[in-house]
N, C-alpha and C positions, 0 to 999 in steps of 0.2 A: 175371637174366642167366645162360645158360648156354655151356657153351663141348664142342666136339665139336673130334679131334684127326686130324686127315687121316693118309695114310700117312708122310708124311716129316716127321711132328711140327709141321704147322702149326695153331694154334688156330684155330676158328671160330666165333665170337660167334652165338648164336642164342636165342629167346626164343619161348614158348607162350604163348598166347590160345585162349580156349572151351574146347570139346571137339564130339566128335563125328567123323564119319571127317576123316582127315588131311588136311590139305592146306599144301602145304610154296612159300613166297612168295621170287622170285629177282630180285632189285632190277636198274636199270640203272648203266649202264658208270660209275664213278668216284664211285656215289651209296652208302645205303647203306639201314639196312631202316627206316628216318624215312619212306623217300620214302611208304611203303604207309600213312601217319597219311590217315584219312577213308579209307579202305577196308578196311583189313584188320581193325576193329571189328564193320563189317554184315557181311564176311566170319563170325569166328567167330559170331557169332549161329548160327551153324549146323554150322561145324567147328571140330577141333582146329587152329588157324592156326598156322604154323610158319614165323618168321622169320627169317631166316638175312642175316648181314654175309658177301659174300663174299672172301676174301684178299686181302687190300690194304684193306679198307674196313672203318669203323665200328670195332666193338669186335675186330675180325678180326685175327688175326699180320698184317705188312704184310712178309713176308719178299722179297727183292729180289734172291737168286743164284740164280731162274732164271727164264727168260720163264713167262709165263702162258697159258694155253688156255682152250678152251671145255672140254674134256677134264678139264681139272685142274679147274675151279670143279664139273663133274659130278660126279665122286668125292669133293671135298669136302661137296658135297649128300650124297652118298650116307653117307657119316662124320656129317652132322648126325641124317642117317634111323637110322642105327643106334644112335646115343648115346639116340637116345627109344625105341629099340627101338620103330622102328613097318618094318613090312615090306613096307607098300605104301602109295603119300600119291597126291593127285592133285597137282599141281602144275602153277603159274600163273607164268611166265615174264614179263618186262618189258622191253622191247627187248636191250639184250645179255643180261640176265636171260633172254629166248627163245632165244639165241642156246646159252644154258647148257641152257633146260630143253628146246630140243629134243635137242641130244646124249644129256644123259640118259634120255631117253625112246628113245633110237634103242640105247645101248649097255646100258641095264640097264632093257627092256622088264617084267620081271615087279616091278619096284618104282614102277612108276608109272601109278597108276588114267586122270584124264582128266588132259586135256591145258589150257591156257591159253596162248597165244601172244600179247602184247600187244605190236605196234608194233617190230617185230620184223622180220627178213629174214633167207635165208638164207647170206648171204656168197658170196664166192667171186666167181667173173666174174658167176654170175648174179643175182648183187642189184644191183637198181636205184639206180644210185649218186644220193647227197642234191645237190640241185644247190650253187655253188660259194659263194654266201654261207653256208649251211647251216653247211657247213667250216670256214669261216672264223670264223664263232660260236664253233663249236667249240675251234681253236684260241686263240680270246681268252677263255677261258669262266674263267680266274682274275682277271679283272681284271675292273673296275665295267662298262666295256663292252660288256665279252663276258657276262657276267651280264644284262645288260638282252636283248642276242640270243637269248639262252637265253629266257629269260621267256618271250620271245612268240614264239618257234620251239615250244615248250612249250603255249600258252594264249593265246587271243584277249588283245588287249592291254585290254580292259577286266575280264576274268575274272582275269587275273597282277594287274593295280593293285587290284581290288577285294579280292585275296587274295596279301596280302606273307608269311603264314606258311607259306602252300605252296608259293611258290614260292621261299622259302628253302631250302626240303629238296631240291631238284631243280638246285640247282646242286653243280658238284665239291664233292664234302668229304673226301677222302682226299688223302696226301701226295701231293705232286706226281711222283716216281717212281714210285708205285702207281700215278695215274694215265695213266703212259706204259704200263705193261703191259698195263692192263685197255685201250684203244687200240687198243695193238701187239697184244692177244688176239684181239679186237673184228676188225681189217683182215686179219689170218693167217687167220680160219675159215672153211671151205669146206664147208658141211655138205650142199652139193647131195645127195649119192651118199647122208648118213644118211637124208634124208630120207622115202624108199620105206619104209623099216625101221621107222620109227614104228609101230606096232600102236595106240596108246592113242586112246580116244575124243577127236578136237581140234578146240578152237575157235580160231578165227584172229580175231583183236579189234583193228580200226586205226580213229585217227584219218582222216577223209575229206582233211583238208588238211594230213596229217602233209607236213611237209619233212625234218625230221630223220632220218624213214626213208619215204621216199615208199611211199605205199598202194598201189603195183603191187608190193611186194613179200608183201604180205599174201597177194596173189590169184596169185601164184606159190609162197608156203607152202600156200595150201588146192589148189591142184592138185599139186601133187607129193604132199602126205602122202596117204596113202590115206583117202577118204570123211572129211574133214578139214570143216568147216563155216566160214563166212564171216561174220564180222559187220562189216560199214561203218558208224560212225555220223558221220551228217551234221553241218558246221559246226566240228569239232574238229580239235586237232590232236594232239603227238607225246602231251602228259600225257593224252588221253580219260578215264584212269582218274579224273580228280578233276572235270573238266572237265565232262565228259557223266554224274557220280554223279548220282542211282543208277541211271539206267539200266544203265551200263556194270556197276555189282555186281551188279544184275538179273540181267542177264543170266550172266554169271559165277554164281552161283548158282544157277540155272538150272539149267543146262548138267550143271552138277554132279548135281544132284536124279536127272537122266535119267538120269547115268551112275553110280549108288553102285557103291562097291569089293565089294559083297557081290553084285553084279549079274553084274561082271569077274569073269575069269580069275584066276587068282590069291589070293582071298577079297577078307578084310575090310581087313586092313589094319591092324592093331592086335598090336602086340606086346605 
């Protein structure tokens, strides 16, 4: 376990796997870097994997005197990027985790090779809002209830019951005030206008039957970011990443391959 120290002294829990060019992993809203368990293993088979708790979560400071952003979890990325001295990563976003890793990618274009957008929207009036049970999961998602809506807003309900260890990891696990920020970050961010600004090579990656974040916001992220690529996979929903494995690391992988940091602008990517 490591820890990287943002501008206003907040710690940030982060941990390396492989090697090979960087690539830096941004969990979703109230989870923490457990959720990337059956991914981010086939991940480093190939890269330096860079896993980061974001503030409020996991091994992360959970400091609570001021609201949170997309803005703040970006800069604290960029405080993990530097504590490894790596100078350019590609980086794979996970619904508010996308929500993080497009900002960074729009406000510190020379530090970030391609792009990863998983289930993911970009806020604002123009995201497709989750229809009203969706919500309301959400709202119950600390109690046994709300936990089972999760599950299978997450994962076909026979893929959640065949697999209770992953979906352990994908419900809240940060203190309940962390929670409210990462939320209140989550509803505040309006990345419409960053989104032109992106430069970085992007994959856009959704569940077909996401509810949690409905799939016309994916096909709204791949036409706004410039030559931004689409991928739909059929039958899944908000988790695809464990859900539809390994296509979905496939592809992920992939993606990567075409776009090596020594290919970019920028170089390698290795401090």
């Amino acid at each position: 376990m490591n820890h990287a120290t943002a501008a206003d002294g907040t710690r940030i829990r982060y941990d390396v796997h492989g090697s090979g060019e960087p690539l830096l992993l941004i969990h979703g809203q109230s989870l923490d870097h457990t959720m990337w368990e059956g991914v981010y293993a086939d991940l480093a088979e190939r890269h330096r994997v860079i896993l980061m708790d974001m503030r409020g979560s996991g091994g992360s400071d959970v400091p609570l005197d001021r609201p949170y952003s997309m803005e703040l979890s970006a800069h604290d990325a960029l405080a993990v990027l530097d504590a490894e001295e790596v100078e350019r990563a590609h980086v794979y976003g996970f619904s508010m985790g996308g929500k993080v890793a497009q900002t960074l990618a729009a406000i510190a274009p020379d530090r970030v090779g391609a792009l990863v957008l998983g289930a993911t929207a970009p806020g604002g009036s123009n995201e497709v809002e989750r229809p009203h049970h969706a919500s309301i999961a959400l709202r119950k998602a600390n109690t046994e209830e709300g936990r089972g809506l999760i599950a299978h807003l997450f994962y076909s309900p026979s893929w959640a019951d065949a697999n209770p260890e992953t979906v352990s990891r994908i419900v809240p696990r940060n203190p309940l005030r962390a929670q409210r920020r990462h939320y209140e970050a989550s509803m505040r961010h309006d990345g419409w206008e960053l989104l032109p600004r992106v430069q970085a090579p992007t994959l856009v990656m959704h569940g077909e039957d996401d509810e949690l974040t409905p799939v016309a916001n994916a096909e709204l992220l791949a036409e706004r970011i410039p030559n931004a690529r689409l991928l739909v996979l059929p039958g899944v929903r908000h988790g695809y990443l464990h859900e539809a494995a390994p296509k979905a690391t496939d592809a992920v992988r992939d993606f990567l391959a075409e776009h090596p940091l020594s290919g970019l602008n920028g170089g390698s990517g290795s401090g």
